[in-house]
Backbone of each chain as ProteinMPNN parsed JSONL, in Angstrom:
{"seq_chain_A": "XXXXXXXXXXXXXXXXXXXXXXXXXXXXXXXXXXXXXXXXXXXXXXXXXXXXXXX", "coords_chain_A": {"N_chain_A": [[97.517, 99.183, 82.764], [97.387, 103.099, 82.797], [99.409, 104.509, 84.042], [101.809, 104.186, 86.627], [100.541, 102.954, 89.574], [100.594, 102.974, 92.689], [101.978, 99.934, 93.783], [101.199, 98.708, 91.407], [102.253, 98.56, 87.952], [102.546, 100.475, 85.391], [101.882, 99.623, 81.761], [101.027, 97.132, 82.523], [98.938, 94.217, 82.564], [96.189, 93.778, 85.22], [93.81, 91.952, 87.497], [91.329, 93.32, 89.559], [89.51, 94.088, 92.581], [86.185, 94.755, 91.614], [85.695, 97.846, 92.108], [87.871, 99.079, 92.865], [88.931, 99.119, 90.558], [87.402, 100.074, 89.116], [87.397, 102.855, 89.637], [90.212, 103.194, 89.284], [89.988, 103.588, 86.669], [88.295, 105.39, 86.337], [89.557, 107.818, 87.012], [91.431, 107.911, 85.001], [93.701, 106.437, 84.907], [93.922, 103.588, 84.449], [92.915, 101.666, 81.59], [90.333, 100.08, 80.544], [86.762, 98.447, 81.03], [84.093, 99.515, 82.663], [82.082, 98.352, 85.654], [80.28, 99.315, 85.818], [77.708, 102.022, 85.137], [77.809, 105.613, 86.189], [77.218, 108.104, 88.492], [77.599, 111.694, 87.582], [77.749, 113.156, 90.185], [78.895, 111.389, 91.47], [81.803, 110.783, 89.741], [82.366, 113.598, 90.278], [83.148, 112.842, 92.785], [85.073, 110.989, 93.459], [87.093, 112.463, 91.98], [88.122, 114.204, 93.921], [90.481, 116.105, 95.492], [92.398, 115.003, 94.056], [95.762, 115.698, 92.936], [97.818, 116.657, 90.555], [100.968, 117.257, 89.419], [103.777, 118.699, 87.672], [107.337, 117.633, 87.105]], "CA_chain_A": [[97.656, 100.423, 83.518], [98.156, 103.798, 81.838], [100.306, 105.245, 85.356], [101.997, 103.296, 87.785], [99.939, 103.678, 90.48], [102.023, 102.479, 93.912], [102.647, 98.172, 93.396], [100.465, 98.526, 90.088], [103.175, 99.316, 87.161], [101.966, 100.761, 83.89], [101.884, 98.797, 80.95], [100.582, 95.75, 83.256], [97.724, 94.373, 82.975], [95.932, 93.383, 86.687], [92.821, 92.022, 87.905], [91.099, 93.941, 90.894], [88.018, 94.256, 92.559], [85.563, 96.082, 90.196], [85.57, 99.298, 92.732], [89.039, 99.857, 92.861], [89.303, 99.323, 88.892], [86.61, 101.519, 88.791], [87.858, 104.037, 90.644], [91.53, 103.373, 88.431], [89.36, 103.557, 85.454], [87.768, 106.973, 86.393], [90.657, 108.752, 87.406], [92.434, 107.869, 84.316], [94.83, 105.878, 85.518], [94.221, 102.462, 83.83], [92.119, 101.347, 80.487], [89.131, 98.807, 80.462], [85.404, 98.802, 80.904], [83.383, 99.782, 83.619], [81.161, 97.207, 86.093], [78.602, 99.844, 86.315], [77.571, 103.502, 85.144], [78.475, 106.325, 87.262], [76.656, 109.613, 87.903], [78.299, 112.854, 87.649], [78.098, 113.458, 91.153], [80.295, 109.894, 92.05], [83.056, 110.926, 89.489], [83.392, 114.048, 90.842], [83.989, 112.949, 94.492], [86.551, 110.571, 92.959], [88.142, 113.065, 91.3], [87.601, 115.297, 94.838], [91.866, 115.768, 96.57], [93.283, 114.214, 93.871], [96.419, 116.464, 92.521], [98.498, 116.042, 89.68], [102.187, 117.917, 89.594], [104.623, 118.259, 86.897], [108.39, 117.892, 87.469]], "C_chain_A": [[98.295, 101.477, 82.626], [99.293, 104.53, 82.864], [100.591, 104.133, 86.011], [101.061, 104.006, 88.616], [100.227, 102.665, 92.033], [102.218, 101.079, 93.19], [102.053, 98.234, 91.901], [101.267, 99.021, 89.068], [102.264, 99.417, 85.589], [102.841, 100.209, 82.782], [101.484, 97.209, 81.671], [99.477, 95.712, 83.076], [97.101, 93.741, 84.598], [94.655, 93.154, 86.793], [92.483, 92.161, 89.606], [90.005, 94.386, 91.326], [87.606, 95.218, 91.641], [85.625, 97.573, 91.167], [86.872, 99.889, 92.793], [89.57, 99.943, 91.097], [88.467, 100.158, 88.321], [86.979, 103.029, 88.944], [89.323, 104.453, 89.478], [91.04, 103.688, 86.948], [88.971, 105.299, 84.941], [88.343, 108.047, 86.605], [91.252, 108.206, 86.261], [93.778, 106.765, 84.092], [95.031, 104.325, 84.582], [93.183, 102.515, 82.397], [91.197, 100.466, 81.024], [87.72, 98.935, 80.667], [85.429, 98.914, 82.517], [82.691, 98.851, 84.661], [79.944, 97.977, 85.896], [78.649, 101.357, 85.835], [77.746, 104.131, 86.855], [77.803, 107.394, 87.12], [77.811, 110.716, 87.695], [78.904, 113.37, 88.982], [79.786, 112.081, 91.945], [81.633, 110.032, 91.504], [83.687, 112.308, 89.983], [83.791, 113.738, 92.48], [85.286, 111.945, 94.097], [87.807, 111.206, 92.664], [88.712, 114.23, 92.697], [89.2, 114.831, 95.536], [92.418, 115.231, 95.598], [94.065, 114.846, 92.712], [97.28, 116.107, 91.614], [99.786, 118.147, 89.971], [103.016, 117.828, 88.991], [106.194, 118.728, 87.437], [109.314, 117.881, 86.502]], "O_chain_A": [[99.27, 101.266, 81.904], [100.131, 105.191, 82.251], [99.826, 103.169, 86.048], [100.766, 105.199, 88.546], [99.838, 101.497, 92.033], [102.612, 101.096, 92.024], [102.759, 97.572, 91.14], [101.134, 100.245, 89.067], [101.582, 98.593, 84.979], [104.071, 100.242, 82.741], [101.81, 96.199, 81.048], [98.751, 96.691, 83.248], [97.997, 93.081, 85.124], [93.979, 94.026, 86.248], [92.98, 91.553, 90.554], [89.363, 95.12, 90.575], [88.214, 96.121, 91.067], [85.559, 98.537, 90.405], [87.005, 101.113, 92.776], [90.41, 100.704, 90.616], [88.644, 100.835, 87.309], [86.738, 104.044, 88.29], [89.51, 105.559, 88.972], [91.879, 104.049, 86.123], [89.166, 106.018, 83.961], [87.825, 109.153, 86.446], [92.203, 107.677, 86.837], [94.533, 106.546, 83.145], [96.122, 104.0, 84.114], [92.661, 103.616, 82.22], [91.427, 100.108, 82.179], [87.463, 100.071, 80.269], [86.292, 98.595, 83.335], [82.943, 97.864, 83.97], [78.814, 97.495, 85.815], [79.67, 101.969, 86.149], [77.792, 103.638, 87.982], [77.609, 107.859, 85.997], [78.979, 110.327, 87.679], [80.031, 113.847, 89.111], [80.887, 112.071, 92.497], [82.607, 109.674, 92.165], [84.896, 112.479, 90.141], [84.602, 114.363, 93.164], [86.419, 112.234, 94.482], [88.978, 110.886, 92.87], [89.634, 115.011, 92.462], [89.382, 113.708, 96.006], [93.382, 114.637, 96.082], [93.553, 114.788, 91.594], [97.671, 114.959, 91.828], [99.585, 119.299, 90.355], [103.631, 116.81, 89.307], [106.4, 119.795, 88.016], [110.487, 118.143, 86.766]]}, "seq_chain_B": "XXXXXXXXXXXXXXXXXXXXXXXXXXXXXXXXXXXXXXXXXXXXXXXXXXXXXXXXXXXXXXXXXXXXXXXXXXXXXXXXXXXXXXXXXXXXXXXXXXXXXXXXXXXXXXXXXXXXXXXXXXXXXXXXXXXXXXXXXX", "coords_chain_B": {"N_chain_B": [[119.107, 123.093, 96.361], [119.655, 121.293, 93.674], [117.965, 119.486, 90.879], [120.049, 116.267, 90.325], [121.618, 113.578, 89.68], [122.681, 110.516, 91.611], [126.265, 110.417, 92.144], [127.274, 108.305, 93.235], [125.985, 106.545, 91.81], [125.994, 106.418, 89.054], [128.8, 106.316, 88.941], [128.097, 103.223, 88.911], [126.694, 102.808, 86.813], [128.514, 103.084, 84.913], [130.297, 100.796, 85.605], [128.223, 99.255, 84.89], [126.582, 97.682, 86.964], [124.264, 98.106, 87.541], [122.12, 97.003, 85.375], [120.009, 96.55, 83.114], [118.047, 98.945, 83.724], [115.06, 99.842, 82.46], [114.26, 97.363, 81.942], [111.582, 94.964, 82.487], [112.575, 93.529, 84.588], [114.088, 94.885, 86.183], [113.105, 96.586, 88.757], [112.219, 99.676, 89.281], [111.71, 102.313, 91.441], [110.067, 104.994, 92.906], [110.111, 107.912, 95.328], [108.525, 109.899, 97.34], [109.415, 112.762, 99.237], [110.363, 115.494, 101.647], [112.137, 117.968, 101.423], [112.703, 119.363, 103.876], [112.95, 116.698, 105.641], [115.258, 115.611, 104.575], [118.39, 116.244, 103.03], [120.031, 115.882, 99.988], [123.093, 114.263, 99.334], [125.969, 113.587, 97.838], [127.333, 111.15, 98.801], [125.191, 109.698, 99.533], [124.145, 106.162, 98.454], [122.181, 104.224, 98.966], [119.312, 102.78, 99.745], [118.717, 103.001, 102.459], [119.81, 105.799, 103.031], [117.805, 107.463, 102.506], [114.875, 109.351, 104.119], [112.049, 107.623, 106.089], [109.361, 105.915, 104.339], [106.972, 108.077, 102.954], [104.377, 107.291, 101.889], [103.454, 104.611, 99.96], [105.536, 103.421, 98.275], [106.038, 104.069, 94.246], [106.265, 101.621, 91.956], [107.82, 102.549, 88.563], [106.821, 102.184, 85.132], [106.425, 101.343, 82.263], [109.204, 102.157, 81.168], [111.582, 103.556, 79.582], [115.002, 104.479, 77.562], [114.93, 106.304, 75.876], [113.628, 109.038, 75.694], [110.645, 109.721, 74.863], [110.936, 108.65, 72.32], [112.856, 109.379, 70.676], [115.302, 110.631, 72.172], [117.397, 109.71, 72.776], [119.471, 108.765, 75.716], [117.835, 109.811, 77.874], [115.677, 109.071, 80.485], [112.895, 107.561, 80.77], [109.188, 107.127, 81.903], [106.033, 105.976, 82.758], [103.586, 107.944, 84.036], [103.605, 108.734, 87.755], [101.441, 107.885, 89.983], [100.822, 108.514, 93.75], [98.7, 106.637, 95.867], [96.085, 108.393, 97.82], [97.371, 110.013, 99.893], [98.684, 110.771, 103.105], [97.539, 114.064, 104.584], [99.528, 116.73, 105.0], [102.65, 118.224, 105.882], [103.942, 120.315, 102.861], [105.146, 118.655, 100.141], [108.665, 118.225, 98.667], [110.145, 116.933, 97.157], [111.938, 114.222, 95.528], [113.0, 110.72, 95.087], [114.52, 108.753, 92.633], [115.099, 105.234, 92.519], [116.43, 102.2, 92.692], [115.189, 99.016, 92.877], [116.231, 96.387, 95.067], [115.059, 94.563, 97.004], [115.638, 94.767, 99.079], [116.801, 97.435, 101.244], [119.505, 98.107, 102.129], [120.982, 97.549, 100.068], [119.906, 98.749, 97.242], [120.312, 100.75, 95.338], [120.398, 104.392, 95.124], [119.861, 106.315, 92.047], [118.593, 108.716, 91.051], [117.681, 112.404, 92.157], [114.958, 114.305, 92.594], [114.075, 118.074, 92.091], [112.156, 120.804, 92.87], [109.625, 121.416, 92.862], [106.451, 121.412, 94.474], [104.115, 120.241, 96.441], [100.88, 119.857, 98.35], [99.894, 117.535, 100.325], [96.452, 116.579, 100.399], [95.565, 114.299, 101.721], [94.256, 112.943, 99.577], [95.216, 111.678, 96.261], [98.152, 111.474, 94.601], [99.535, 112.354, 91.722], [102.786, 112.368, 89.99], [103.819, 113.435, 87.353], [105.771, 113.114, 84.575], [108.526, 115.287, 83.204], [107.624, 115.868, 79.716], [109.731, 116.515, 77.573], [113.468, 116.643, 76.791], [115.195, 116.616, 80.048], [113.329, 114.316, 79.985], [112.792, 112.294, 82.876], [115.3, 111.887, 83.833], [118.575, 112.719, 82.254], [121.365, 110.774, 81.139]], "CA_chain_B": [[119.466, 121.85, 96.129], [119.025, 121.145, 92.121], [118.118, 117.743, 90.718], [120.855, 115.852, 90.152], [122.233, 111.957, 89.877], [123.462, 110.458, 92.191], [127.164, 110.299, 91.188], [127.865, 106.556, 92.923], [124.99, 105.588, 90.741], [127.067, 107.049, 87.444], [130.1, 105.018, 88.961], [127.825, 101.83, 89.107], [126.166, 102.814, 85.041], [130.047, 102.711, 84.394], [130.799, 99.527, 85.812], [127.23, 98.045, 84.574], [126.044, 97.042, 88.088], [122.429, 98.821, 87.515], [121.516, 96.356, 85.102], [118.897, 97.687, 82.584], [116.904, 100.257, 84.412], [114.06, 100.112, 81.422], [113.569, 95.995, 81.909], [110.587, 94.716, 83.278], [113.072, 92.43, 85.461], [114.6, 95.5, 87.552], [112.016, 97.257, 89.321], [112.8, 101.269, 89.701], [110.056, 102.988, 92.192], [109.659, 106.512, 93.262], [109.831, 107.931, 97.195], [107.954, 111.45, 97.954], [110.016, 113.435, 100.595], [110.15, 116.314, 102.029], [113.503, 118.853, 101.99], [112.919, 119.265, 105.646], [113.513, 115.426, 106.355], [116.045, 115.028, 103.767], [119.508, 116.906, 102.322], [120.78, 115.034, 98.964], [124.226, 114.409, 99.364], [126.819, 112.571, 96.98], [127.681, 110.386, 99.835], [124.535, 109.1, 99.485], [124.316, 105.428, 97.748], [121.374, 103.39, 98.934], [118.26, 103.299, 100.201], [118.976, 103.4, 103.685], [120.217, 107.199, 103.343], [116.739, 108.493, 102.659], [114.324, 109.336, 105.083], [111.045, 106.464, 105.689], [108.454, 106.811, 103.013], [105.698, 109.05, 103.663], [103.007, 106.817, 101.294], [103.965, 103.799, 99.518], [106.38, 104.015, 96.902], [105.415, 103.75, 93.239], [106.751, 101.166, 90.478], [107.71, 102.7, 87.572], [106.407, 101.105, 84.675], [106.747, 101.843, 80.54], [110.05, 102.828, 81.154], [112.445, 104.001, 78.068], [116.004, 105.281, 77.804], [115.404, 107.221, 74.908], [112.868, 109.58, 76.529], [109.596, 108.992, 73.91], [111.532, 108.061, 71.379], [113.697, 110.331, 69.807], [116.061, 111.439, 72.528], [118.816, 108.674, 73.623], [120.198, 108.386, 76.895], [116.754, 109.558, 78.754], [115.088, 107.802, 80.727], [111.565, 107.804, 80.724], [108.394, 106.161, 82.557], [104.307, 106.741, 82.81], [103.669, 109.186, 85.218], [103.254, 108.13, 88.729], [100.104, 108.027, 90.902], [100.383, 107.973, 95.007], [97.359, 106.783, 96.148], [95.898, 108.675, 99.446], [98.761, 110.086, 100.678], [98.174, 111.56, 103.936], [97.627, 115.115, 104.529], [100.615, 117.284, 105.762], [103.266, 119.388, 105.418], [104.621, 120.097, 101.244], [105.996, 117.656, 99.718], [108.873, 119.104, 97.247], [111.288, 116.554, 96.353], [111.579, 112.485, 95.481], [114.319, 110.29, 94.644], [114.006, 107.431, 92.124], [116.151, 104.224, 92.943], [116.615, 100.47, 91.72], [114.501, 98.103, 94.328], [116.732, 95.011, 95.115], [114.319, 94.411, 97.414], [117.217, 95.096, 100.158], [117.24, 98.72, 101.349], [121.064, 98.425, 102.149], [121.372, 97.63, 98.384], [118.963, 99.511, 96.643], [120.832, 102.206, 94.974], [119.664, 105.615, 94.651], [119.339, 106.748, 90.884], [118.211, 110.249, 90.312], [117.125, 112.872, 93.115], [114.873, 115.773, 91.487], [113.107, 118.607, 93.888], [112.13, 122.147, 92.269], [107.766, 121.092, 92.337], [105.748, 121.459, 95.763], [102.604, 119.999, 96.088], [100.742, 119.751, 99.486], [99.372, 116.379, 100.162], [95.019, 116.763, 100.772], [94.893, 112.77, 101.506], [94.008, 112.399, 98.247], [96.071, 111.15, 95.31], [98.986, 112.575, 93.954], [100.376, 112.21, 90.378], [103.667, 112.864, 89.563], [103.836, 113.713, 85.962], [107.419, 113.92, 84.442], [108.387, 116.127, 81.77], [107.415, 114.764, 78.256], [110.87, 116.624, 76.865], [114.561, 116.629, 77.379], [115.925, 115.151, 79.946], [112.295, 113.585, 80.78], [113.352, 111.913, 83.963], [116.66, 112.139, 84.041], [119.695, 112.047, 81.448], [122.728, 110.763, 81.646]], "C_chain_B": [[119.021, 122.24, 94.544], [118.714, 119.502, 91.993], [119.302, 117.377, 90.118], [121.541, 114.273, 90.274], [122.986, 111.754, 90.708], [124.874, 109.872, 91.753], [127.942, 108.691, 91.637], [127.041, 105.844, 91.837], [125.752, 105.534, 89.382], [128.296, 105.928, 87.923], [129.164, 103.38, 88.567], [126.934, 101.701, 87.72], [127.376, 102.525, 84.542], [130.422, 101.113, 84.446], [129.657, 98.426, 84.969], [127.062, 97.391, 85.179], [124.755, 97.086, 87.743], [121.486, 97.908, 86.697], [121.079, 97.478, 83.847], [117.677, 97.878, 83.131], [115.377, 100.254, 83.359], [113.179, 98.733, 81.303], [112.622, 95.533, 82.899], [111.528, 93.801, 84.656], [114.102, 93.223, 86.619], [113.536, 96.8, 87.75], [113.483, 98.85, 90.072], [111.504, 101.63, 90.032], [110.865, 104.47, 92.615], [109.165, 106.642, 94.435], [109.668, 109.479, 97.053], [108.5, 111.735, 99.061], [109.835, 114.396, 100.686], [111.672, 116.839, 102.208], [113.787, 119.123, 103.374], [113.424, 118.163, 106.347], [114.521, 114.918, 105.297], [116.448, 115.789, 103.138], [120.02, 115.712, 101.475], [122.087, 115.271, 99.173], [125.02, 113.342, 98.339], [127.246, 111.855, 97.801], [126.733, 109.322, 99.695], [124.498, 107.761, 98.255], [122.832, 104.482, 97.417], [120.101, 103.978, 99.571], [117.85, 103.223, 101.723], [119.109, 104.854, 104.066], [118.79, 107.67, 103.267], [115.814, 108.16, 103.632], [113.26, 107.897, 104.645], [110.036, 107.186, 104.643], [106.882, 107.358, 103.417], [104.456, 108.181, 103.001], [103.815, 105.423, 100.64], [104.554, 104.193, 98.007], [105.828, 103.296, 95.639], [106.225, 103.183, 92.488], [106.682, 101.542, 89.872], [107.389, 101.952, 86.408], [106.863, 102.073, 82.512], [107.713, 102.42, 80.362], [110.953, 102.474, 79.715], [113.835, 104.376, 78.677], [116.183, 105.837, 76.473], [114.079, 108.139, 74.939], [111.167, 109.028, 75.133], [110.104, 108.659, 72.487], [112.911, 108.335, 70.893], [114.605, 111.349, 70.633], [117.002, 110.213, 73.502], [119.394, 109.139, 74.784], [119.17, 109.066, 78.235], [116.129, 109.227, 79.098], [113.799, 108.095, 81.299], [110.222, 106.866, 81.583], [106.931, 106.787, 82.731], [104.553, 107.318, 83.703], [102.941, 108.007, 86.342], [102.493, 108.195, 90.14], [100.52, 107.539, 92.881], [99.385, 108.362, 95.04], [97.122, 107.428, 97.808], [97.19, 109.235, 100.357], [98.252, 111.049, 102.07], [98.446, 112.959, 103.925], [99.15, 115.526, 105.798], [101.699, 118.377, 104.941], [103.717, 118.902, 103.566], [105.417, 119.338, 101.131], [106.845, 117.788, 98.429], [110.21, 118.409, 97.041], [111.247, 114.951, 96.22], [113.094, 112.334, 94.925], [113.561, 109.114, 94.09], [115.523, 106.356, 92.652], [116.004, 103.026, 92.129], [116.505, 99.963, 93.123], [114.952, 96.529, 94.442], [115.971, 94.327, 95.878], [115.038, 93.84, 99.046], [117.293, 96.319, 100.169], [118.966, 98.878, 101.505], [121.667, 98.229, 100.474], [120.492, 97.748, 97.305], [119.618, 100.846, 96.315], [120.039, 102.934, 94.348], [120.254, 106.275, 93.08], [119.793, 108.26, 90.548], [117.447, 111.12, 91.655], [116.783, 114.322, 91.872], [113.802, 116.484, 93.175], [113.053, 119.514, 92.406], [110.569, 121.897, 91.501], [107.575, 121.113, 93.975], [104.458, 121.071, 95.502], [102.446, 119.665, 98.03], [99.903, 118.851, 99.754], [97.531, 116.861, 100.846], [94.529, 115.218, 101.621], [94.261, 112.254, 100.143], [94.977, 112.018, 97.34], [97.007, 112.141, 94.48], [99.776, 112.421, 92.79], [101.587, 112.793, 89.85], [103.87, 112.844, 87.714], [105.018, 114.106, 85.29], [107.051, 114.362, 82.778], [108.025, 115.067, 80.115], [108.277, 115.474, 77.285], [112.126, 116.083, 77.463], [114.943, 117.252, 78.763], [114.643, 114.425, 80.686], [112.313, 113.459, 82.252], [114.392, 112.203, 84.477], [117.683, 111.678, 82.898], [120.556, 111.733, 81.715], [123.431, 111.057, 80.875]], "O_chain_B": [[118.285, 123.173, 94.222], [119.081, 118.585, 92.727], [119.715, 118.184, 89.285], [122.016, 114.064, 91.391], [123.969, 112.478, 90.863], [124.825, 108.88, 91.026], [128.744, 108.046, 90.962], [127.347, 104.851, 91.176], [126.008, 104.477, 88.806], [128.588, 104.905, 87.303], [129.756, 102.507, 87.932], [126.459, 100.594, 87.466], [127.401, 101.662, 83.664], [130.756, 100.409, 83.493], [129.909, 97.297, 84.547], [127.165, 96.235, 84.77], [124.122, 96.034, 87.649], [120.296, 97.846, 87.007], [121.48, 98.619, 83.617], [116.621, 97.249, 83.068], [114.512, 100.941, 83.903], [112.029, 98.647, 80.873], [112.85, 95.702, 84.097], [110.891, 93.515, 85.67], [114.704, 92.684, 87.548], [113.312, 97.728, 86.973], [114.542, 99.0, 90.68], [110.475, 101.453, 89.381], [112.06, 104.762, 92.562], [108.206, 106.002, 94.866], [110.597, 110.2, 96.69], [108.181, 111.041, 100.026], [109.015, 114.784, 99.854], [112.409, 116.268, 103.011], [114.894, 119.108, 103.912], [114.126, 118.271, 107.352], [114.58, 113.694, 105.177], [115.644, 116.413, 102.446], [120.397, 114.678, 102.027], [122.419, 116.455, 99.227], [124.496, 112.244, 98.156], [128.363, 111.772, 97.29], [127.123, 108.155, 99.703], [124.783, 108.129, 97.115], [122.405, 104.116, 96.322], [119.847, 105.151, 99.848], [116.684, 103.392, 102.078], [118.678, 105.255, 105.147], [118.551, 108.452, 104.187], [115.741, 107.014, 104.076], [113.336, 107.246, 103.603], [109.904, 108.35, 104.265], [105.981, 106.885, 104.109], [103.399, 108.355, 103.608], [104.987, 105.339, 101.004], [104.19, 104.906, 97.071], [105.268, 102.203, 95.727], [107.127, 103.922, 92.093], [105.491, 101.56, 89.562], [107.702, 100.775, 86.587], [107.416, 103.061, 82.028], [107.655, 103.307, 79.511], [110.961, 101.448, 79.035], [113.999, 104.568, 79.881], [117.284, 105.897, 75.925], [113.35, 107.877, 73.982], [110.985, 107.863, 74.78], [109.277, 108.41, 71.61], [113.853, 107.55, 70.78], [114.806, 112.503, 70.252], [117.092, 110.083, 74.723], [119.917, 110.241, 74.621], [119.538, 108.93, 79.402], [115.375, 108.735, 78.258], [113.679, 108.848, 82.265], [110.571, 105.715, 81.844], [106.759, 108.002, 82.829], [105.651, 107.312, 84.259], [102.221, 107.026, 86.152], [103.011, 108.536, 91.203], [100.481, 106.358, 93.226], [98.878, 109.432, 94.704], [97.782, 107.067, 98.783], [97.724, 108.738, 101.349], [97.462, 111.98, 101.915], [99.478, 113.304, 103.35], [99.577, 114.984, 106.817], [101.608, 119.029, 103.901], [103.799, 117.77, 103.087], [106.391, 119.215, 101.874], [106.336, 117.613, 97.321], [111.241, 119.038, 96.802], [110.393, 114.411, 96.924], [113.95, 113.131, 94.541], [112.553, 108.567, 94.539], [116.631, 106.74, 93.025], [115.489, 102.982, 91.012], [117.19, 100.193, 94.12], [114.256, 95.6, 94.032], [116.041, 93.14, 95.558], [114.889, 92.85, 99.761], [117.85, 96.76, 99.164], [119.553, 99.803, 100.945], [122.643, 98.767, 99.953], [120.365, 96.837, 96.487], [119.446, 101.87, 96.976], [119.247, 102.656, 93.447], [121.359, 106.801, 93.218], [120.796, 108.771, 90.05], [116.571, 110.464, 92.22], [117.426, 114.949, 91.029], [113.301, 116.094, 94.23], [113.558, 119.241, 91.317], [110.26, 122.033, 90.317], [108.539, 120.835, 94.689], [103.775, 121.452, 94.551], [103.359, 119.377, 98.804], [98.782, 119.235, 99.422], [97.546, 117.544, 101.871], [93.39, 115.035, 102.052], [93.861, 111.11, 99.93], [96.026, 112.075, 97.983], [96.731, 113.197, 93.91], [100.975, 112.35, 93.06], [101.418, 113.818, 89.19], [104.093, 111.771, 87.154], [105.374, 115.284, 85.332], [106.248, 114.15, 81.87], [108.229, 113.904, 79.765], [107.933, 115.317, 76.113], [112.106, 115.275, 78.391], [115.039, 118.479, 78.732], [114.796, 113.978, 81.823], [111.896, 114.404, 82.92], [114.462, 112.771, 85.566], [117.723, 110.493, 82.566], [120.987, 112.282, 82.729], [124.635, 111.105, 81.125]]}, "name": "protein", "num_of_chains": 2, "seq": "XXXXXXXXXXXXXXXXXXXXXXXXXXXXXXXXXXXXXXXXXXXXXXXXXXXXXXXXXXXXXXXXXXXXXXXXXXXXXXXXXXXXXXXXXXXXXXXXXXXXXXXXXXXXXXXXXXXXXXXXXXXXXXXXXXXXXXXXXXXXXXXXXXXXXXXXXXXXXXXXXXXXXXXXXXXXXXXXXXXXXXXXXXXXXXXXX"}
């Protein structure tokens, strides 16, 4: 994981269904391969609400 | 309000209750609040004083106390992703803590506010500074 992301702490590694590691994959969030290509349209609804905020 | 430590926590870095905050073997997470449901007070110790948590709280993880390298006594950690958080009012302040996995003894850390973000239901990344005092110094 490159972020904690809630129970998931970065620098861990974790195995997790392929859609939610997909999903952690595509947003950035973790490292590793893919299960499956992705169009353009699928990463952006992934990416669709999801805010970043520096403190 | 400013961010600011909580100052029993500083008594309990003194004594060397806290442990090390940076070891994979004491879990420090992150709680999204809201200034409306929650005034920081130095009174405050544990994790009973803050309000319930609006999304699930996040494990910090790659944590440092010398912020990325080259700045001793800050304490550092990847940035931290709530997933889905429900939509609602701004959300403009968090407190980090040490998770005994006991809210009555779960001491509160570091309280920072002075960022607003307004939850969509979608995911929200907290991103801490990548200078001095990163997270928080002591």
């Amino acid at each position: 994981m490159i972020n904690s992301v809630g129970e998931y702490v970065a620098g861990e590694q974790y195995d997790m269904p392929d859609e939610q590691a997909d999903r952690f994959l595509l947003l950035g969030y973790a490292t590793g391969q893919l299960s499956r290509e992705y169009t353009t349209d699928e990463i952006a609804t992934l990416h669709e609400g999801h805010q970043e905020v520096s403190v | 309000m400013a961010s600011q430590h909580y100052n029993l926590a500083l008594q309990e870095f003194w004594k060397g209750t806290i442990g090390d905050a940076t070891s994979a073997g004491v879990t420090v997470k992150v709680r999204l609040m809201r200034v409306s449901a929650y005034t920081i007070s130095q009174a405050h110790q544990f994790l009973t004083s803050l309000p319930a948590a609006i999304v699930t709280d996040v494990t910090l993880g790659t944590k440092t106390a010398n912020g990325a390298g080259a700045d001793p006594g800050c304490f550092d950690a990847a940035d931290a992703t709530f997933t889905s958080v429900p939509s609602g009012a701004a959300i403009d302040c968090l407190a980090v803590f040490k998770d005994t996995g006991t809210a009555a003894t779960s001491p509160l850390l570091f309280y920072i506010d002075g960022f607003t973000v307004t939850p969509n239901g979608g995911d929200i990344t907290i991103q801490w500074q990548n200078s001095n005092p990163f997270i928080a110094k002591l």
